[in-house]
C-alpha positions as CSV (number, residue, x, y, z in Angstrom):
1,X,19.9,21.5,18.8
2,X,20.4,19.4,16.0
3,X,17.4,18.4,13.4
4,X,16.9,14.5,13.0
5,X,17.7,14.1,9.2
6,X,15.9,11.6,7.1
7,X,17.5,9.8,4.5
8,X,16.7,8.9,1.2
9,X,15.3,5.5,2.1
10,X,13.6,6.5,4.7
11,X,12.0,9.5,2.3
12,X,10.8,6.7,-0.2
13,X,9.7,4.7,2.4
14,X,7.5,7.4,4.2
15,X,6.5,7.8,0.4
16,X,5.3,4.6,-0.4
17,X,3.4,4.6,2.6
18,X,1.3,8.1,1.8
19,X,1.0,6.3,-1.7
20,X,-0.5,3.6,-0.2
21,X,-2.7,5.7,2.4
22,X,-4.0,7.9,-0.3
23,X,-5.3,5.2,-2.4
24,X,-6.5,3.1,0.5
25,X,-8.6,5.8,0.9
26,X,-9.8,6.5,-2.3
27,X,-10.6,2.9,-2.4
28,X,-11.2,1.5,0.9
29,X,-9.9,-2.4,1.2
30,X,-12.7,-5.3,0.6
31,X,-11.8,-9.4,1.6
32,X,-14.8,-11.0,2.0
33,X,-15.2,-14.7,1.4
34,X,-18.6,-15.2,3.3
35,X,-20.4,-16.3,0.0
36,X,-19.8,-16.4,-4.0
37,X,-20.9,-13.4,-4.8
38,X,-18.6,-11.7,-2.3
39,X,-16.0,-13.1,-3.7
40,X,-16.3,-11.6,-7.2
41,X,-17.2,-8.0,-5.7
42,X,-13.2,-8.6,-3.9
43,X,-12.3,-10.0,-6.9
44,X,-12.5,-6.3,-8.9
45,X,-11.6,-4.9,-5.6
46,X,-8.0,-6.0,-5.5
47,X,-8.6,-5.1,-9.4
48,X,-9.2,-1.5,-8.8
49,X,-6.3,-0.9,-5.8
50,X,-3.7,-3.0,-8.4
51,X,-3.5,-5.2,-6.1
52,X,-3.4,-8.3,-8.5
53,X,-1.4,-10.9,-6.3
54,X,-4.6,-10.7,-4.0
55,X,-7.0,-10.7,-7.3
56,X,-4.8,-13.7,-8.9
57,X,-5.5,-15.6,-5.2
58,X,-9.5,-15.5,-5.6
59,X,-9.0,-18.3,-8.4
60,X,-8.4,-21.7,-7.6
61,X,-6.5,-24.1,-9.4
62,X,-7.9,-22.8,-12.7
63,X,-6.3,-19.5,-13.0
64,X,-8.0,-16.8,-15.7
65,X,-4.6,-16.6,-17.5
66,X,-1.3,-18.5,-18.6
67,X,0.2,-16.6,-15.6
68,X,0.9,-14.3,-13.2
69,X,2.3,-11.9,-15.7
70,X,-0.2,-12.3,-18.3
71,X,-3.3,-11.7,-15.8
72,X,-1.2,-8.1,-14.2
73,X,-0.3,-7.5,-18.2
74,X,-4.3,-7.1,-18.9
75,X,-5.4,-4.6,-16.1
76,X,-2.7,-2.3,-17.1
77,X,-4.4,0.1,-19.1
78,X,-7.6,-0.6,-16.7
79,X,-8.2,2.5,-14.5
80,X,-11.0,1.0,-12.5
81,X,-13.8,-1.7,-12.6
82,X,-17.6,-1.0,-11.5
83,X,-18.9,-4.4,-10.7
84,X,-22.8,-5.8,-10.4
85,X,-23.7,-9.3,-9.2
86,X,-27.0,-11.0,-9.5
87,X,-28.9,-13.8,-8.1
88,X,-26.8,-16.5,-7.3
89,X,-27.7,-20.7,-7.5
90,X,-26.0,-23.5,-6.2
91,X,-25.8,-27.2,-5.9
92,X,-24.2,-30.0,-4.3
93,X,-21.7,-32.7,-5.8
94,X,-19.0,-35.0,-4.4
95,X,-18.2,-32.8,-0.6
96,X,-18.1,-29.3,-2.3
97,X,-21.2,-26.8,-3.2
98,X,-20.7,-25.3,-6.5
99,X,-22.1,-21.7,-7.0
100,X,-23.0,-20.3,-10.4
101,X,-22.8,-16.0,-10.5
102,X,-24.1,-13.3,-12.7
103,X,-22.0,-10.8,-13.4
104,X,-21.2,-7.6,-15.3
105,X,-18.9,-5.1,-15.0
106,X,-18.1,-1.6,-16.5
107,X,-14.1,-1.4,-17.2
108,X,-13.1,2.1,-17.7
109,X,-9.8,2.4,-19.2
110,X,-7.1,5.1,-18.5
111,X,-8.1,7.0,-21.2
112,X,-11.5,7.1,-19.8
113,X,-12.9,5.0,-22.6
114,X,-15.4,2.5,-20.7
115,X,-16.8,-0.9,-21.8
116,X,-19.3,-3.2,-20.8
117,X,-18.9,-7.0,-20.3
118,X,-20.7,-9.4,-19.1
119,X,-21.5,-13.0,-18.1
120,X,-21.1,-16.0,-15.8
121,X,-18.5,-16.7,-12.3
122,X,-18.6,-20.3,-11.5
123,X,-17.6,-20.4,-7.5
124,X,-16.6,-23.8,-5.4
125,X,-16.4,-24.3,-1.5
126,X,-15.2,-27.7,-0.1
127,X,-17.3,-28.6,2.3
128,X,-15.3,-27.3,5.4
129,X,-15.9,-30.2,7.8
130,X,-13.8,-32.4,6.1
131,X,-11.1,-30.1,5.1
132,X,-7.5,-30.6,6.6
133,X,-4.7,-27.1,7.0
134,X,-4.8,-25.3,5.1
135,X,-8.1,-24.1,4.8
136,X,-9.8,-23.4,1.5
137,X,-12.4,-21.3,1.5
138,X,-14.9,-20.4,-1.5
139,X,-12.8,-19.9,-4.6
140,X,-13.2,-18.8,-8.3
141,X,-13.2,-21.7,-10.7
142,X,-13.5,-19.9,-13.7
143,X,-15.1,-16.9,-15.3
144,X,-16.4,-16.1,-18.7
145,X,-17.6,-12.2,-19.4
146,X,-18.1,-11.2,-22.8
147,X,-18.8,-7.6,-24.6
148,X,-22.5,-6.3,-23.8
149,X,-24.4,-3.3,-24.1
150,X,-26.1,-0.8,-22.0
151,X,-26.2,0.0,-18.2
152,X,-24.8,-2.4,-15.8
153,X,-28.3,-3.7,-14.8
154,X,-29.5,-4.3,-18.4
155,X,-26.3,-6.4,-19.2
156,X,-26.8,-8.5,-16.0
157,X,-27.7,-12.2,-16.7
158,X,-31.2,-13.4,-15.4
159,X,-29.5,-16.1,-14.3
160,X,-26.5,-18.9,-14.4
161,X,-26.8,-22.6,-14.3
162,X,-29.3,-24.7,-14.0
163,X,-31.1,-24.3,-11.0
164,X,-32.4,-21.0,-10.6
165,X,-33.4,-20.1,-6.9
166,X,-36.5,-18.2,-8.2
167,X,-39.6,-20.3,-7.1
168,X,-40.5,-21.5,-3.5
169,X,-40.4,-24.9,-4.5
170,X,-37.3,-25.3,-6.1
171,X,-35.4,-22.9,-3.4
172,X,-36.5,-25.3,-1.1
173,X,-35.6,-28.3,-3.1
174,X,-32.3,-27.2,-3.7
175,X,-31.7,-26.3,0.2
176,X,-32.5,-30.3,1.1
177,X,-29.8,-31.0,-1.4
178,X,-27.6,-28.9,-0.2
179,X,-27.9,-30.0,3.5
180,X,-27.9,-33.4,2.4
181,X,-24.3,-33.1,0.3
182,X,-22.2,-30.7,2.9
183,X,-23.7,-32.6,6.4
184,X,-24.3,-36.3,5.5
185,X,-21.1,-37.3,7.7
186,X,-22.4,-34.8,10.4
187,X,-26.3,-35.0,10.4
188,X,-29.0,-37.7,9.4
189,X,-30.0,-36.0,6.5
190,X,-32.4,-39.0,5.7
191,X,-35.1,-38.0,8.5
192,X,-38.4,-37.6,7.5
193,X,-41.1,-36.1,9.5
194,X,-43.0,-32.7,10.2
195,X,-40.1,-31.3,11.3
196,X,-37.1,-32.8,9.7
197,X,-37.1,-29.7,7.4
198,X,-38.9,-26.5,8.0
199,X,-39.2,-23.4,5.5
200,X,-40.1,-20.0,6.3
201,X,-40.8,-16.7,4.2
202,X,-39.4,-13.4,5.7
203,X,-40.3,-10.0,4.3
204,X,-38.5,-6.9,5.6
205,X,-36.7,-3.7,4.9
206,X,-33.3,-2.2,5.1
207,X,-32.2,0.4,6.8
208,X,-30.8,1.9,4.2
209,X,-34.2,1.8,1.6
210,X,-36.8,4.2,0.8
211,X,-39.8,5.2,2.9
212,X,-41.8,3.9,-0.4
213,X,-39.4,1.2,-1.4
214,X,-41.2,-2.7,-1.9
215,X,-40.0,-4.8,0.9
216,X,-37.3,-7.4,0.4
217,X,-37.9,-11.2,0.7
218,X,-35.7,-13.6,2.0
219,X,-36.6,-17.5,2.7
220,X,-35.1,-19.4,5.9
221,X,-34.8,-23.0,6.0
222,X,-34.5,-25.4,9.3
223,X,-33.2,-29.1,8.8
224,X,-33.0,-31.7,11.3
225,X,-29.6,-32.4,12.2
226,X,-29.2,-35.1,15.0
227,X,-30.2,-35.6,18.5
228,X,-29.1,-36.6,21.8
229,X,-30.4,-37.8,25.4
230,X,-32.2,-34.0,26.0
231,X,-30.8,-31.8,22.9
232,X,-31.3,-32.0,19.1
233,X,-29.6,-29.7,16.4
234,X,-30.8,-28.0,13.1
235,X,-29.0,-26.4,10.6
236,X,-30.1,-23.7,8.9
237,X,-30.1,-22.2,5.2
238,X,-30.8,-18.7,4.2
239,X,-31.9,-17.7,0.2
240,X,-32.3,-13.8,-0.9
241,X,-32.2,-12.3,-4.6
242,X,-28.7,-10.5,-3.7
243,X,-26.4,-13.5,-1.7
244,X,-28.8,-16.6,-3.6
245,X,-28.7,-19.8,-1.2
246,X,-26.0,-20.1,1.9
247,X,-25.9,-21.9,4.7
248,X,-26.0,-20.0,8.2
249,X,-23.5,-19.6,11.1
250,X,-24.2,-18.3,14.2
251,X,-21.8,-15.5,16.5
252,X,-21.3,-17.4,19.9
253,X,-20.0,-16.4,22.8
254,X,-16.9,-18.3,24.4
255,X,-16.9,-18.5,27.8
256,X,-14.5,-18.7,30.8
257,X,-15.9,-20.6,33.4
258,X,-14.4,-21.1,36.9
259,X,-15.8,-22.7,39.9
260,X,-14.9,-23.5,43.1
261,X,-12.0,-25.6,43.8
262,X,-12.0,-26.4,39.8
263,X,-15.2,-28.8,40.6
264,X,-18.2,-28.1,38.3
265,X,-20.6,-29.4,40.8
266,X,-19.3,-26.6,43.1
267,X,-20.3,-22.7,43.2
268,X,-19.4,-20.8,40.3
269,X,-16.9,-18.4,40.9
270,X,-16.6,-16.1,37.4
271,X,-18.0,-16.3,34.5
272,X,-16.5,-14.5,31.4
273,X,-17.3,-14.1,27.9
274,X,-13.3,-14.1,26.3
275,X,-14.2,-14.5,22.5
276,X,-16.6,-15.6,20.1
277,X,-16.8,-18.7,17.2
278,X,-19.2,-19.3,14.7
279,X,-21.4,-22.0,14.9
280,X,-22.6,-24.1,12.1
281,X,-25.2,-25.6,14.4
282,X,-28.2,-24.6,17.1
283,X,-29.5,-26.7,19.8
284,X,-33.0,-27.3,20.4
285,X,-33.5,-23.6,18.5
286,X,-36.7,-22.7,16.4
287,X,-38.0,-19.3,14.5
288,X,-40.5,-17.1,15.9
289,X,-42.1,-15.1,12.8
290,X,-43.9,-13.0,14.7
291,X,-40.6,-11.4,16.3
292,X,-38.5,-12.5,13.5
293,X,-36.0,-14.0,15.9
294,X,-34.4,-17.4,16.3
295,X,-33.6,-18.8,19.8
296,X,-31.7,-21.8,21.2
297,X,-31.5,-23.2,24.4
298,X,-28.9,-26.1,25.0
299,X,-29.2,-27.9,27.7
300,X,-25.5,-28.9,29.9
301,X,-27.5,-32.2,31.5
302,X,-30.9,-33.6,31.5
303,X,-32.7,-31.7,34.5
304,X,-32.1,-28.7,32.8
305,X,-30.5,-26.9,35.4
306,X,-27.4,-25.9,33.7
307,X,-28.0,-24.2,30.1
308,X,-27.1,-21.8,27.4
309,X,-29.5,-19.5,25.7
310,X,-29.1,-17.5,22.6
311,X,-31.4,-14.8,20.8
312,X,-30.5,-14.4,17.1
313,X,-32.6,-11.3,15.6
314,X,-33.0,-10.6,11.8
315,X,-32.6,-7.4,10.9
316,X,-31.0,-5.7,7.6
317,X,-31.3,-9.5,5.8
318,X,-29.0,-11.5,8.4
319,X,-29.4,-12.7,12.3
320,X,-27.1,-10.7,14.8
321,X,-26.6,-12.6,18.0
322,X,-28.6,-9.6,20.3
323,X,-28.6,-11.7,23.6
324,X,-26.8,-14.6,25.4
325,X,-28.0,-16.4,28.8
326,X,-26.1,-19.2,30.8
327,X,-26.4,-20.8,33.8
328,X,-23.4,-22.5,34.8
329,X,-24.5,-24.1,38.4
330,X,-24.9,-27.8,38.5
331,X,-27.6,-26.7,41.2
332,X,-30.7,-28.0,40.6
333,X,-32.0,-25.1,40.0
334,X,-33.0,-22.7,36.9
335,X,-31.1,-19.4,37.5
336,X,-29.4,-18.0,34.3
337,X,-27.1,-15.5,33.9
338,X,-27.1,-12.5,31.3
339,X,-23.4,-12.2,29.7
340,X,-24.7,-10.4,26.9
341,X,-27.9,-8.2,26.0
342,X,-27.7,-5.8,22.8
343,X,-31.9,-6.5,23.2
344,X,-33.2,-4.8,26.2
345,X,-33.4,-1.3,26.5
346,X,-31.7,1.7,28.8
């Protein structure tokens, strides 16, 4: 029996791809545009896999070089960059939040020479509520590293901007604005009251830190949002020494409800979780500091008989959506459904 032969494009191809493979390996593939400083540890990530169409995309309509050419030109002789980001601080102006970001960085050349630079990412995200396709998320404005000395850590700025997030006060402060710039077509951000804003101190460990290791401290931040005939919303902000200040979304389930000949007042016939969305938003939720939990119920009409229910638990310094309740029978009566439970035990 003939042997399949393989051609010489299909040799290179089944070459490029083992290229590829191998150095997706070596260094594994990292997109993440959930906040600033995630942006700049992709940044160096497409950096390091020479993957500078991807790097050259973090950057919005200030690029960090005359061109394309230019800004591949200077990584040539770059073998890999180690990358350290500190705490980051923000403010609000005009629809968009603007992010200031510590950084330094250890390039290590080819030739295995290394050098230290260091200095200040300025980040921007327009507020996404009012943005129209295509998307933008958070981009790089601009950048400015400069030579330094020492380790990573010593060469690391205190800080960037004007508003450091470092006291209570002024973490809290600079959540309100923050709210009050992004939501102010969404939310009345001018309520005042006991519990137009609410702040909260959480202090926890990682997984992944020492038995003897100081525990971490993160601040949680409820605003008022608006409210309805028998619901109101909050929105909430998050601050930590690693990610600085962000607002919080929220894993939902999406459901598939059917009832009985297609009338919602009629006997529910399946209900199906087929997805999930992030939420910017939780109805009549609060925090429980003693469980370090937040929970919402939202209610489908006034008597409360038809509802949704969600447990959001803090752990390893975010909330994981751990269990989801609905009861989907206009029936007078209070009998919820569990579509999801990562919180009970076997």
């Amino acid at each position: 029996m003939l042997k399949p032969s393989i051609t010489a494009a299909a040799t290179l191809a089944l070459t490029g791809l083992w290229v590829f493979q191998a150095m997706s390996a070596e260094t594994p593939y990292v997109d993440d545009r959930s906040d600033p400083a995630a942006v700049v540890r992709s940044l160096y990530n497409a950096v390091n896999r020479k993957e500078y169409a991807r790097a050259w995309d973090y950057f919005g309509e200030t690029k960090p070089a005359k061109d394309f050419e230019a800004f591949a030109k200077g990584y040539e002789a770059t073998e890999r960059v180690d990358v350290e980001t500190g705490a980051v601080s923000s403010e609000g102006a005009a629809g968009s939040i603007f992010y200031n970001i510590p950084v330094a960085i250890r390039a290590v050349g080819a030739d295995g020479s290394e050098k230290i630079f260091a200095g200040c990412f300025t980040a921007r995200q327009v507020n996404p509520s009012v943005q129209e396709p295509p998307f933008k998320p958070i981009h790089l404005d601009k950048g400015s590293l400069k030579p330094a000395e020492g380790e990573l850590a010593d060469a690391l700025p205190k800080q960037c901007g004007d508003i450091p997030p470092t006291t209570t006060d002024s973490v809290f402060d600079l959540a309100k604005k923050l709210f009050a710039a992004s939501h102010q077509d969404q939310c009345d951000t001018t309520k005042e009251g006991d519990d137009a804003a609410l702040s909260y101190r959480i202090s926890y460990h990682n997984k992944t830190d020492a038995a003897d290791a100081p525990p971490s401290e993160a601040r949680l931040f409820r605003f008022f949002c608006s409210m309805g005939a028998y619901n109101e919303s909050h929105v909430y902000y998050m601050w930590n020494a690693i990610d600085g200040l962000n607002e919080l979304h929220f894993a939902t389930p999406e459901l598939d409800i059917r009832y009985e000949n297609d009338n919602s007042e009629g006997k529910v016939e399946s209900l199906n979780v087929i997805g999930y969305r992030s939420d910017s938003q939780l109805v009549n939720s609060s925090y429980d500091e003693k469980t370090m939990s937040i929970v919402s119920n939202s209610k489908w009409r006034g008597v409360g008989d038809a509802s949704s229910d969600g447990l959001w638990i803090f752990r390893d310094g975010a909330f994981s959506l751990v269990k989801y309740d609905v009861d989907a029978s206009y029936d007078g009566e209070v009998n919820p459904e569990t579509v999801l439970d990562y919180n009970s035990g076997p």
